[in-house]
PDB file of N, CA, C and O in Angstrom:
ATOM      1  N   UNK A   1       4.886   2.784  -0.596  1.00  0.00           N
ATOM      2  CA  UNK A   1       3.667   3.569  -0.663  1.00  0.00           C
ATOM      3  C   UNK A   1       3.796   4.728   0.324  1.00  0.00           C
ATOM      4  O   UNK A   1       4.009   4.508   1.516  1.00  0.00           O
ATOM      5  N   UNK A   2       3.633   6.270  -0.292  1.00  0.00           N
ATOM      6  CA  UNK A   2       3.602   7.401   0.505  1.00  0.00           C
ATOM      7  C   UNK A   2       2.633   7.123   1.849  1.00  0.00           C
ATOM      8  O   UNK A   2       1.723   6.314   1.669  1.00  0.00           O
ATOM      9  N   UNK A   3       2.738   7.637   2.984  1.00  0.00           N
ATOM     10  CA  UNK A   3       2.107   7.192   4.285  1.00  0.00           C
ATOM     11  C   UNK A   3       0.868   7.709   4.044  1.00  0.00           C
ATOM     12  O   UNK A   3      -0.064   6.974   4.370  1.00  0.00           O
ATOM     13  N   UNK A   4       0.489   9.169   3.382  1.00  0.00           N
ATOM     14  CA  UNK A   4      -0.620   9.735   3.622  1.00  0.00           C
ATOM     15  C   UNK A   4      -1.236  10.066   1.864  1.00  0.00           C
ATOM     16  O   UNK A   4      -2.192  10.693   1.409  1.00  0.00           O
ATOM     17  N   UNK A   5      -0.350   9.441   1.394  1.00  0.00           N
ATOM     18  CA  UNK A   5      -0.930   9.442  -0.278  1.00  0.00           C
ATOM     19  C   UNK A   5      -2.387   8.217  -0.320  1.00  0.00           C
ATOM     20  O   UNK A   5      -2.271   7.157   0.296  1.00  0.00           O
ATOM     21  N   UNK A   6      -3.155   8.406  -0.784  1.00  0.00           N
ATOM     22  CA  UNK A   6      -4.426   7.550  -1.020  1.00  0.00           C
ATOM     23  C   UNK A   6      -4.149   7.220  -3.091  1.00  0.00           C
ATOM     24  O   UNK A   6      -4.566   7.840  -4.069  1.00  0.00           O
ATOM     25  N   UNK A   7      -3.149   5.800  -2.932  1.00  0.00           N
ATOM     26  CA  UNK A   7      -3.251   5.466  -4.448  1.00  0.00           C
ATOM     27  C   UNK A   7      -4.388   5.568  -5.205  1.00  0.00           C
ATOM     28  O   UNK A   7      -5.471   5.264  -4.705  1.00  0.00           O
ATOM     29  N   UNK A   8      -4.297   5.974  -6.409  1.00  0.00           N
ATOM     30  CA  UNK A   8      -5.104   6.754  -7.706  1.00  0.00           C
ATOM     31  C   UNK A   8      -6.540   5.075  -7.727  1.00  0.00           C
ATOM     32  O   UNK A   8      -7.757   5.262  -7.689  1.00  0.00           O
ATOM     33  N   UNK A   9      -5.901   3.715  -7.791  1.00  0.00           N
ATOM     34  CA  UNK A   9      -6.610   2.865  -8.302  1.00  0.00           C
ATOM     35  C   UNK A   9      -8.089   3.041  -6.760  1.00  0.00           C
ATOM     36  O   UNK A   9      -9.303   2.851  -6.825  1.00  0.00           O
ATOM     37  N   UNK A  10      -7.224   3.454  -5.609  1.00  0.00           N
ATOM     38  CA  UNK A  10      -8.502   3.633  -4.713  1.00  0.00           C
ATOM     39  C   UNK A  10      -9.378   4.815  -5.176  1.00  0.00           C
ATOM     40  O   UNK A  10     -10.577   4.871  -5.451  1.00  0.00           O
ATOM     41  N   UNK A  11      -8.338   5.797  -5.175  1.00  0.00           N
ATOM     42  CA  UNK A  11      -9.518   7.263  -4.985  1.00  0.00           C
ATOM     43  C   UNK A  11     -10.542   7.210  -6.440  1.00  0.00           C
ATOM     44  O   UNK A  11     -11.396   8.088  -6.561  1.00  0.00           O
ATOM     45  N   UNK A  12     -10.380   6.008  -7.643  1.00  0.00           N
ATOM     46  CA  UNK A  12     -11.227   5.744  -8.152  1.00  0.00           C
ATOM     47  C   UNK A  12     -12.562   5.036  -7.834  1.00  0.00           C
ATOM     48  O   UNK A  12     -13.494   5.050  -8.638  1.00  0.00           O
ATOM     49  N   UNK A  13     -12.632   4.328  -6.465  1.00  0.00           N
ATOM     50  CA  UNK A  13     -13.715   3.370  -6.404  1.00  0.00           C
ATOM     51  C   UNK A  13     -14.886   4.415  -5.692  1.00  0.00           C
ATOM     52  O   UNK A  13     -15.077   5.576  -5.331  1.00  0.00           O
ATOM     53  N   UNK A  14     -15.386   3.322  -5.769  1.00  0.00           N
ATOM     54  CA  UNK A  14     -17.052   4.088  -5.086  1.00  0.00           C
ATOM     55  C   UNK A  14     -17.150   3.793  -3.798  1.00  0.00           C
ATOM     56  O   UNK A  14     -16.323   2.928  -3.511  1.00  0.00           O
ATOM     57  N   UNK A  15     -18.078   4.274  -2.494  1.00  0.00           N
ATOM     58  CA  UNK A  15     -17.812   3.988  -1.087  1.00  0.00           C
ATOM     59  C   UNK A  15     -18.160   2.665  -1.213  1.00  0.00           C
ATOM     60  O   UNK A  15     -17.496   1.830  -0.600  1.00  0.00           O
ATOM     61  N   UNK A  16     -18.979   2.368  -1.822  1.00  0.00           N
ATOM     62  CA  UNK A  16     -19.209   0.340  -2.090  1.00  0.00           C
ATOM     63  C   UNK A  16     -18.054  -0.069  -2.379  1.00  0.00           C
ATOM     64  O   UNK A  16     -17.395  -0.648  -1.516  1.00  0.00           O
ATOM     65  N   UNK A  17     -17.564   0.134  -3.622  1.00  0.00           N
ATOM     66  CA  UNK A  17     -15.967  -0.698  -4.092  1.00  0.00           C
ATOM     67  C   UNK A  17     -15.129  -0.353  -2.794  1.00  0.00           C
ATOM     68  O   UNK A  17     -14.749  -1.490  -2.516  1.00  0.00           O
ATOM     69  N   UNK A  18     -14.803   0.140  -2.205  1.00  0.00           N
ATOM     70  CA  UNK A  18     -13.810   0.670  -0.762  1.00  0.00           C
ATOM     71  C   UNK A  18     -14.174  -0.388   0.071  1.00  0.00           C
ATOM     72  O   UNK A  18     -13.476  -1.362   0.356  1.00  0.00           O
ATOM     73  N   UNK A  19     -15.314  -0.140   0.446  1.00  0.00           N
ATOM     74  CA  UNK A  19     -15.659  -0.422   1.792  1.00  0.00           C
ATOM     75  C   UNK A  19     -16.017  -2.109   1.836  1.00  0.00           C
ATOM     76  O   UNK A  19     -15.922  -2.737   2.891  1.00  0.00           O
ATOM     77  N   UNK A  20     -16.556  -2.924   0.195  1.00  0.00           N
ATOM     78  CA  UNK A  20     -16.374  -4.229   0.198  1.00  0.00           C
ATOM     79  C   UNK A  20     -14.844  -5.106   0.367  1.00  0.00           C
ATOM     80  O   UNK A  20     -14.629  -6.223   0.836  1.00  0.00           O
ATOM     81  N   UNK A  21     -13.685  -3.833  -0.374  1.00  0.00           N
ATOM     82  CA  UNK A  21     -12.756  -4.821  -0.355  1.00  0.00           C
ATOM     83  C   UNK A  21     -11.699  -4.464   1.262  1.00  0.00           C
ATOM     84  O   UNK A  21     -10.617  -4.974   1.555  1.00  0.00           O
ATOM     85  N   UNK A  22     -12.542  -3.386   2.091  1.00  0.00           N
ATOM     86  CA  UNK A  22     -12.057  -3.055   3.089  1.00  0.00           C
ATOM     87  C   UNK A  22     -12.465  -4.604   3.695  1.00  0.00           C
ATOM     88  O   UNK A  22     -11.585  -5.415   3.984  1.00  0.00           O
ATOM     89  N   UNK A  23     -13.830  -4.879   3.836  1.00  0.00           N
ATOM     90  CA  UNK A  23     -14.597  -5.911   4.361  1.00  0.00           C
ATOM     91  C   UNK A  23     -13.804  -7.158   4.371  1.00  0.00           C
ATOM     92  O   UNK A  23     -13.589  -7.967   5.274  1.00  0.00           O
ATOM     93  N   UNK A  24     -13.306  -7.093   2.758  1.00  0.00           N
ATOM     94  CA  UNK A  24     -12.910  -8.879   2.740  1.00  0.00           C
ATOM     95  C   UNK A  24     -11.478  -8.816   3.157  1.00  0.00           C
ATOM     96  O   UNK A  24     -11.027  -9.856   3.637  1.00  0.00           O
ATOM     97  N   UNK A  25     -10.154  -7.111   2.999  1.00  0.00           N
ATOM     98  CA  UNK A  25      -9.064  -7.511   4.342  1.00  0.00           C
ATOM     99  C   UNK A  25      -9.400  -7.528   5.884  1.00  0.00           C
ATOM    100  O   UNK A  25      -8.694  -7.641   6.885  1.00  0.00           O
ATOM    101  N   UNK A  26     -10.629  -7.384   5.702  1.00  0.00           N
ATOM    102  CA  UNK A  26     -10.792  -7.490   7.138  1.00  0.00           C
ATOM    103  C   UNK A  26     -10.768  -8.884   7.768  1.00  0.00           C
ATOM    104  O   UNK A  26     -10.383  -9.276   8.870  1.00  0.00           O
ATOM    105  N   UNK A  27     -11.236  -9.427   6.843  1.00  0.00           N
ATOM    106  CA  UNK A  27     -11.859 -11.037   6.811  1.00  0.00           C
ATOM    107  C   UNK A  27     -10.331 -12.168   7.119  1.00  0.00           C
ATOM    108  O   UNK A  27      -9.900 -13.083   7.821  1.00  0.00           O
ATOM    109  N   UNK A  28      -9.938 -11.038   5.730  1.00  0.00           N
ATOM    110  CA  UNK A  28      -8.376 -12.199   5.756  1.00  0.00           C
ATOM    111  C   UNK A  28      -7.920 -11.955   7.150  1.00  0.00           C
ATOM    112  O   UNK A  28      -7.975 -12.867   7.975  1.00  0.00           O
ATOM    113  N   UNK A  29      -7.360 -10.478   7.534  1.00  0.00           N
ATOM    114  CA  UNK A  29      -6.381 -10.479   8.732  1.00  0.00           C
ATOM    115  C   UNK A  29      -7.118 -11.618  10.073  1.00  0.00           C
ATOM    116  O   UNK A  29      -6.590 -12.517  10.727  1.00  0.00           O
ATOM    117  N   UNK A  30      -8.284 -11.161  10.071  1.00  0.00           N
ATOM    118  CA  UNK A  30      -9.029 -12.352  11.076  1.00  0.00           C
ATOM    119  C   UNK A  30      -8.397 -13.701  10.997  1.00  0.00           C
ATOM    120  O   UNK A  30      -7.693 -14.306  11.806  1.00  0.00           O
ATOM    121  N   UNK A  31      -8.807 -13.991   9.888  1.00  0.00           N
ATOM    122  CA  UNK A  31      -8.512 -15.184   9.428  1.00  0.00           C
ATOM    123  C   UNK A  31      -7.128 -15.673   9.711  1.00  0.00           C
ATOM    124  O   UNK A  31      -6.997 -16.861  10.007  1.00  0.00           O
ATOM    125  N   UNK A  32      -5.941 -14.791   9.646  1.00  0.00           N
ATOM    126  CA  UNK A  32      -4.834 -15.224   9.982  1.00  0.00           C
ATOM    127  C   UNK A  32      -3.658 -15.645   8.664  1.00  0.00           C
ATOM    128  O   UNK A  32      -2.429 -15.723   8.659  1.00  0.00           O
ATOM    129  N   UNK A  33      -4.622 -15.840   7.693  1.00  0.00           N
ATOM    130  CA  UNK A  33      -4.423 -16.531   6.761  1.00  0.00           C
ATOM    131  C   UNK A  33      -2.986 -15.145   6.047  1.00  0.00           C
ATOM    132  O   UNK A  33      -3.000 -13.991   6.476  1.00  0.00           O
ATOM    133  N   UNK A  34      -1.973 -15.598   5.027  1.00  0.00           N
ATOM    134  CA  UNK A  34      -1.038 -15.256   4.815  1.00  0.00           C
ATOM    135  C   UNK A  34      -0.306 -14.856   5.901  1.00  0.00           C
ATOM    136  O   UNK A  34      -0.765 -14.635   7.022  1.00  0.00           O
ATOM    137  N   UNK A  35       1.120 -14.743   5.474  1.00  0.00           N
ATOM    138  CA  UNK A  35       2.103 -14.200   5.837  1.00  0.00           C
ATOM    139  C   UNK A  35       2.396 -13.019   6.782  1.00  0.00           C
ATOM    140  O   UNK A  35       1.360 -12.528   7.230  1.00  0.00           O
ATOM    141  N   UNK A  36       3.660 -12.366   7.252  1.00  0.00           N
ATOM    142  CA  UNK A  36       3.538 -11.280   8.124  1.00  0.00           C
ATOM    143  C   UNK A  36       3.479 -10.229   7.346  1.00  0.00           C
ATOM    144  O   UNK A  36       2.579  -9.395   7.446  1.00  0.00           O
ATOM    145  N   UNK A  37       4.931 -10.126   6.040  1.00  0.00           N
ATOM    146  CA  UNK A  37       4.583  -9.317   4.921  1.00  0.00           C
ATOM    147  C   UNK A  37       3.144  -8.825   4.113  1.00  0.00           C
ATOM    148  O   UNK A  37       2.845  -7.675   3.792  1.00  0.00           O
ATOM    149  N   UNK A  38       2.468  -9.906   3.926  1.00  0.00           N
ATOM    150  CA  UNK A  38       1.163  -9.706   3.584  1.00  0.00           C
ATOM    151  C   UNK A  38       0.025  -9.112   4.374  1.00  0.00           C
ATOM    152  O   UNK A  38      -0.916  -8.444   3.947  1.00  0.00           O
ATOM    153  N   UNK A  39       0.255  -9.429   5.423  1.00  0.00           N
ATOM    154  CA  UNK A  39      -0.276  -8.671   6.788  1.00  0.00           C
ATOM    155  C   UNK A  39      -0.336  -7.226   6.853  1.00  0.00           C
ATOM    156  O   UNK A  39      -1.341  -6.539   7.033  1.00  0.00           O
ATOM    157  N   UNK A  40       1.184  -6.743   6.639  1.00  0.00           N
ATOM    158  CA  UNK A  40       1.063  -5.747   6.918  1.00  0.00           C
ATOM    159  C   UNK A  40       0.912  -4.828   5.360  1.00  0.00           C
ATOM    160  O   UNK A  40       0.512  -3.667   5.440  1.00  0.00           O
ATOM    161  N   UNK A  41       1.210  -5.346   4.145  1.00  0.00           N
ATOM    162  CA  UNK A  41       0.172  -5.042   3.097  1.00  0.00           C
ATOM    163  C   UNK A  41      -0.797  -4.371   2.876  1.00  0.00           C
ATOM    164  O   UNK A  41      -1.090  -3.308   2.329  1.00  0.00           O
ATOM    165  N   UNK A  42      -1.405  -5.443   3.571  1.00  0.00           N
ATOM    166  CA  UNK A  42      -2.645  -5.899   3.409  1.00  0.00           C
ATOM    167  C   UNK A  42      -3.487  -4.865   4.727  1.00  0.00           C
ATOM    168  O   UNK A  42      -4.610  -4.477   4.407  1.00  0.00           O
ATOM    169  N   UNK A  43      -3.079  -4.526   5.851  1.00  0.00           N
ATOM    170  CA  UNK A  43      -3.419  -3.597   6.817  1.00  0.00           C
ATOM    171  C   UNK A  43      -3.511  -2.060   6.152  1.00  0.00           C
ATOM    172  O   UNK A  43      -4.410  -1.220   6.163  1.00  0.00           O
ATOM    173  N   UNK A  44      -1.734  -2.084   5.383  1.00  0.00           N
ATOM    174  CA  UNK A  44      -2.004  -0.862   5.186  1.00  0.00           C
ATOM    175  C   UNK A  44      -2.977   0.256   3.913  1.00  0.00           C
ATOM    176  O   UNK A  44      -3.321   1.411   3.663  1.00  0.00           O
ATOM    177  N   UNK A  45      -3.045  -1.507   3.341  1.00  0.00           N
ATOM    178  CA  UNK A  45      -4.399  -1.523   2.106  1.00  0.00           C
ATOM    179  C   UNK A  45      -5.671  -0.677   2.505  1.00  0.00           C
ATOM    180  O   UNK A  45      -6.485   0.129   2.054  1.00  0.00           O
ATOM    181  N   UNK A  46      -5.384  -1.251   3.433  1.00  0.00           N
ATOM    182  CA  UNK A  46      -7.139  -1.474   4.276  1.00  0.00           C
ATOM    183  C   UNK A  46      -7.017  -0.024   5.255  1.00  0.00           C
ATOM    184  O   UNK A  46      -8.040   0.314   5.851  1.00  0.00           O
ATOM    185  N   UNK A  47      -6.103   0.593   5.371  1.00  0.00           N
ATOM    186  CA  UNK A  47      -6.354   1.982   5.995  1.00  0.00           C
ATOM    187  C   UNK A  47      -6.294   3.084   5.000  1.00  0.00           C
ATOM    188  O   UNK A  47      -6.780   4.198   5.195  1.00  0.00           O
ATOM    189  N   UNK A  48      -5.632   2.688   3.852  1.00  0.00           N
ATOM    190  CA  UNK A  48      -6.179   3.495   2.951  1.00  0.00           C
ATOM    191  C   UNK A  48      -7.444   3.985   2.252  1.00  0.00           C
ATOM    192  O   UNK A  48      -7.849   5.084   1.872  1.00  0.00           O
ATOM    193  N   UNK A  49      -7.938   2.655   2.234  1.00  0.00           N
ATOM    194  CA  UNK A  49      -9.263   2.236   2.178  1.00  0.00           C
ATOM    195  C   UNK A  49     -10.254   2.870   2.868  1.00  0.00           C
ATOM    196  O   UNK A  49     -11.233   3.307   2.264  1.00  0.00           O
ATOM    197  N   UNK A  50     -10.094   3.022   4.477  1.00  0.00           N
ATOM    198  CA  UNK A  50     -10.632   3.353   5.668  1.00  0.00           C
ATOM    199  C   UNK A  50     -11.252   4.894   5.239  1.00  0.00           C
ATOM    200  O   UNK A  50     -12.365   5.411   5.336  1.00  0.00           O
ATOM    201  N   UNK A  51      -9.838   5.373   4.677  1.00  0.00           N
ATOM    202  CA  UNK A  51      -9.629   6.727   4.735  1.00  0.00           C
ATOM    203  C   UNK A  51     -10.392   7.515   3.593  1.00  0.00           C
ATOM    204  O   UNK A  51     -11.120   8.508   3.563  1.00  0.00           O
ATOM    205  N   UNK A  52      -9.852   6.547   2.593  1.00  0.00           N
ATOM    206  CA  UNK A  52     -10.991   6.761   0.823  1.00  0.00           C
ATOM    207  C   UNK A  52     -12.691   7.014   1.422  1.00  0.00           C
ATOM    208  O   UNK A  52     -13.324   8.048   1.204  1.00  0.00           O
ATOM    209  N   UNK A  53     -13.281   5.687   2.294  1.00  0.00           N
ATOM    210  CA  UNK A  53     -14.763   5.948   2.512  1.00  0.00           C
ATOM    211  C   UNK A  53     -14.706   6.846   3.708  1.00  0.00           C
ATOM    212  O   UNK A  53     -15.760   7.480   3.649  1.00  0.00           O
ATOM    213  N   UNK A  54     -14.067   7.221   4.717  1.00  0.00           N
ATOM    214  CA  UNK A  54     -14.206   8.331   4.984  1.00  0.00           C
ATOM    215  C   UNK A  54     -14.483   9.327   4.800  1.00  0.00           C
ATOM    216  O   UNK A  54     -15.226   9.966   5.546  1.00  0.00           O
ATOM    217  N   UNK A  55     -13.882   9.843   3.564  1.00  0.00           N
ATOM    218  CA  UNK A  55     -13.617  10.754   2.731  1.00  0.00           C
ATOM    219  C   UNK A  55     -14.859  11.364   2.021  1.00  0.00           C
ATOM    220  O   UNK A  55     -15.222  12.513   1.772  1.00  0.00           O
ATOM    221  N   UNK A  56     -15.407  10.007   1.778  1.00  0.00           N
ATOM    222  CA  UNK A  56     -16.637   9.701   0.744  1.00  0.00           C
ATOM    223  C   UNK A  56     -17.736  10.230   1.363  1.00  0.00           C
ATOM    224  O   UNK A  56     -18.505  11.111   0.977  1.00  0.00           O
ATOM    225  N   UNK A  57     -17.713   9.434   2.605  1.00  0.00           N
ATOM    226  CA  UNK A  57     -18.659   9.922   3.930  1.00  0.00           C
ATOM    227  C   UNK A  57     -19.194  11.397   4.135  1.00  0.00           C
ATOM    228  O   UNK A  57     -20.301  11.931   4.062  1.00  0.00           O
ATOM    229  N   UNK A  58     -17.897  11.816   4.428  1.00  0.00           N
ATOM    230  CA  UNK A  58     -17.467  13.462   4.621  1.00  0.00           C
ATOM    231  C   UNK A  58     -18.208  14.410   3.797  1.00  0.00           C
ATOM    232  O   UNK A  58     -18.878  15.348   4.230  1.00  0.00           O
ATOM    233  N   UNK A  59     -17.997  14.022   2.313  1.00  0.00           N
ATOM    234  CA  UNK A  59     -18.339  14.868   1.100  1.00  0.00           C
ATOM    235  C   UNK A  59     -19.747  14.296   0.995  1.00  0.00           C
ATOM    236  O   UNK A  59     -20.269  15.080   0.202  1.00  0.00           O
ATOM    237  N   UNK A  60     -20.663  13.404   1.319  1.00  0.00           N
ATOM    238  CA  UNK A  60     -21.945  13.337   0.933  1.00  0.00           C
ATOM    239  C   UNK A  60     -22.525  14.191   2.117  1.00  0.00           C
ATOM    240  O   UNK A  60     -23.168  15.174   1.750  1.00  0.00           O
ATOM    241  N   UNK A  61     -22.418  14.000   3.425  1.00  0.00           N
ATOM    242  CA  UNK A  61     -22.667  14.496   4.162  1.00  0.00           C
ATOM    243  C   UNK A  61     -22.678  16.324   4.240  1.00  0.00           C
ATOM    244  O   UNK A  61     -23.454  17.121   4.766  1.00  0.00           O
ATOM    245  N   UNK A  62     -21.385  16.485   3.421  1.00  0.00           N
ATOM    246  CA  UNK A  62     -21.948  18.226   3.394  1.00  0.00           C
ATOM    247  C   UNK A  62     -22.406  18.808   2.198  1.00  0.00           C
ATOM    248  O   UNK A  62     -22.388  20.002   1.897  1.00  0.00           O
ATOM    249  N   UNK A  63     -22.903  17.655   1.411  1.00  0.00           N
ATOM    250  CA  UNK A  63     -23.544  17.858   0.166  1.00  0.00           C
ATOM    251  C   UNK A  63     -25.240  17.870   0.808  1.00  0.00           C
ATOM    252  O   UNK A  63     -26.083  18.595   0.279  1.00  0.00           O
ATOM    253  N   UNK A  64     -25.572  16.993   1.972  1.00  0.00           N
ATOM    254  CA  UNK A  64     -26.536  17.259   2.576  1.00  0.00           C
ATOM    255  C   UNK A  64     -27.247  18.338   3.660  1.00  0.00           C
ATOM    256  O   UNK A  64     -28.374  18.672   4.023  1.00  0.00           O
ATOM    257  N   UNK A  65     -26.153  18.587   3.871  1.00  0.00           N
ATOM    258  CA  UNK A  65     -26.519  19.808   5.298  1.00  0.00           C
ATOM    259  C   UNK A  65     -25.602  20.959   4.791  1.00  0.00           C
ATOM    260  O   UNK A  65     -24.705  20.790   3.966  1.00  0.00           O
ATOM    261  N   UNK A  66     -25.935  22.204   5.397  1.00  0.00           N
ATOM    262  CA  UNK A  66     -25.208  23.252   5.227  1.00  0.00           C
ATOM    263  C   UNK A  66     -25.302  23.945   6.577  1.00  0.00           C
ATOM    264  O   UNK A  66     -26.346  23.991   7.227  1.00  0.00           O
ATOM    265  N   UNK A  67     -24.160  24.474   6.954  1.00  0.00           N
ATOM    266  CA  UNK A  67     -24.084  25.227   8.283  1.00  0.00           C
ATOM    267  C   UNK A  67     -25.085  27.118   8.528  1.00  0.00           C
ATOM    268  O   UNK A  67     -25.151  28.157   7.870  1.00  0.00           O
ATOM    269  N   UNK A  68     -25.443  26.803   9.346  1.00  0.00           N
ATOM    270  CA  UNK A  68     -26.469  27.949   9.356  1.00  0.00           C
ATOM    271  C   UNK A  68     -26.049  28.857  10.858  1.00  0.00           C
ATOM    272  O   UNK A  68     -25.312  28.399  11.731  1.00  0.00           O
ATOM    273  N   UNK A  69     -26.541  29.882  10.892  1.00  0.00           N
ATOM    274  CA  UNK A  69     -26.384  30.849  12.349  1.00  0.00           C
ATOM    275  C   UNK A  69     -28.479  30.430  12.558  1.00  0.00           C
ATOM    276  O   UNK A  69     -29.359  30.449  11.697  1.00  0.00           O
ATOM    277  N   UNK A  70     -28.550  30.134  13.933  1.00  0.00           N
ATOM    278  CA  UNK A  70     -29.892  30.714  14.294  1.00  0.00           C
ATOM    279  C   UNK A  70     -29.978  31.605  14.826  1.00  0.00           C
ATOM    280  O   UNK A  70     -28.976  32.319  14.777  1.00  0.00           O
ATOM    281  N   UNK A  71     -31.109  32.099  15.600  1.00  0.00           N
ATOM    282  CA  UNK A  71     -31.794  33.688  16.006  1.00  0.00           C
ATOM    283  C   UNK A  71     -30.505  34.142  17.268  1.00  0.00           C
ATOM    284  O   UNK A  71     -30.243  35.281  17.655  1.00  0.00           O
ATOM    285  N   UNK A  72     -29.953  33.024  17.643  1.00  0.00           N
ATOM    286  CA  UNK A  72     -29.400  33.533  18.796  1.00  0.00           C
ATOM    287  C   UNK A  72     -28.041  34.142  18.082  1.00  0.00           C
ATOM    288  O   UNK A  72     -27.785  35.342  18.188  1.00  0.00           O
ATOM    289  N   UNK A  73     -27.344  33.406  17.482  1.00  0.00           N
ATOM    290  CA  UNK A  73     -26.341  33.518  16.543  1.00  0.00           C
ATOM    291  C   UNK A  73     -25.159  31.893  16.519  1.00  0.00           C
ATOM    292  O   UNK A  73     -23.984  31.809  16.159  1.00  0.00           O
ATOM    293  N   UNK A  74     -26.206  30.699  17.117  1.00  0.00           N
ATOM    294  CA  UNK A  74     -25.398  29.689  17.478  1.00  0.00           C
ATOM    295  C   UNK A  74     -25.289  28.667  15.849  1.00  0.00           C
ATOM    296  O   UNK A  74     -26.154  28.027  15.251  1.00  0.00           O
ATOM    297  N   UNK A  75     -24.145  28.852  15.619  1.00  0.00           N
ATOM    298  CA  UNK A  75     -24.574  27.430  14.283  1.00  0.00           C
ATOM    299  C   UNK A  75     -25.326  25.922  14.425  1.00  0.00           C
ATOM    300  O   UNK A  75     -25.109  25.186  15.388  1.00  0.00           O
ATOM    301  N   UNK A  76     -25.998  25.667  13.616  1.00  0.00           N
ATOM    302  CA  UNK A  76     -26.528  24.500  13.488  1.00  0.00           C
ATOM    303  C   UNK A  76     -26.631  24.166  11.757  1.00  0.00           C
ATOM    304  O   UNK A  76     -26.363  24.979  10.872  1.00  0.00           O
ATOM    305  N   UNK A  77     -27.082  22.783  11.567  1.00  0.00           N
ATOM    306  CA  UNK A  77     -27.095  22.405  10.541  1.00  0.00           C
ATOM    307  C   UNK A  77     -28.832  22.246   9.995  1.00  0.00           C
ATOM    308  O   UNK A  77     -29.854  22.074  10.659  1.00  0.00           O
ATOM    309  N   UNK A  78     -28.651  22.366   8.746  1.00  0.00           N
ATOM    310  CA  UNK A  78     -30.184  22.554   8.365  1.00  0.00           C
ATOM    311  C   UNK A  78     -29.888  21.441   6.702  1.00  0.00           C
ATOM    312  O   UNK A  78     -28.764  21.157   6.289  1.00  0.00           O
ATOM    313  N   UNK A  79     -30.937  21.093   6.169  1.00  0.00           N
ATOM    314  CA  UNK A  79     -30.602  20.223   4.911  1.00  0.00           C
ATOM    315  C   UNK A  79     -30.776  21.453   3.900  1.00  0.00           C
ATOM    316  O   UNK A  79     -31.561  22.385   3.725  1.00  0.00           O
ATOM    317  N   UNK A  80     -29.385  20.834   3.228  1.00  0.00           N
ATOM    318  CA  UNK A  80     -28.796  21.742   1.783  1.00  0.00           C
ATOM    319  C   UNK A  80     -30.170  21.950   0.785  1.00  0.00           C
ATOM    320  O   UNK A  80     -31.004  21.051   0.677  1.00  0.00           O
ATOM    321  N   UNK A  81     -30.274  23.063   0.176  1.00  0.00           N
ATOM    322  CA  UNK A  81     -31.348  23.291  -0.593  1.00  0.00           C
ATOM    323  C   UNK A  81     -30.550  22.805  -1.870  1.00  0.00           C
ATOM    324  O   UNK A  81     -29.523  23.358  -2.266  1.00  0.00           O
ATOM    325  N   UNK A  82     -31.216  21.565  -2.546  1.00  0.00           N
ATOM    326  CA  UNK A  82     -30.418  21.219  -3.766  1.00  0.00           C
ATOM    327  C   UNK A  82     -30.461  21.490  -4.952  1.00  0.00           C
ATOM    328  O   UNK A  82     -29.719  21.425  -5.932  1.00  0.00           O
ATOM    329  N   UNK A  83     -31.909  21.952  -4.594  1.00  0.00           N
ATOM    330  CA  UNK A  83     -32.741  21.954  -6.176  1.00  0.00           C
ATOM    331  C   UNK A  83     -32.384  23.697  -6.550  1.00  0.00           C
ATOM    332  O   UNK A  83     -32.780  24.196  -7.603  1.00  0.00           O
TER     333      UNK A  83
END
């Protein structure tokens, strides 16, 4: 698996689908449960993952705010006019 490629079957899910099956490798590595191979799998599953709802994060977030100048000329954020 490319280091910084995000496989196609992730960049399909939703920040729910990501972030539940981020949840349950989280669960396993705790757990201890499998192998070292699977471990590290299974880690690097789960940072892909990380990175997918990140991502997700990112893009709702500037779907909400838009960067503005105020009177002074300092940027701040104000909520996106959607409609």
């Amino acid at each position: 698996m490319a280091e910084n490629k995000i496989p196609s079957d992730i960049k399909k899910m939703s920040y729910e689908e990501a972030l539940e099956e981020l949840e349950d490798i989280v669960r396993q590595l705790e757990d201890g449960s499998g192998g070292l191979d699977d471990g590290i799998k299974a880690y690097e599953r789960g940072a892909m993952l990380k990175r997918h709802c990140e991502a997700k994060l990112a893009d709702a977030q500037m779907r909400v705010e838009k960067i503005v100048l105020n009177a002074d000329g300092n940027p701040e954020t104000e909520d996106a006019d959607l409609d």
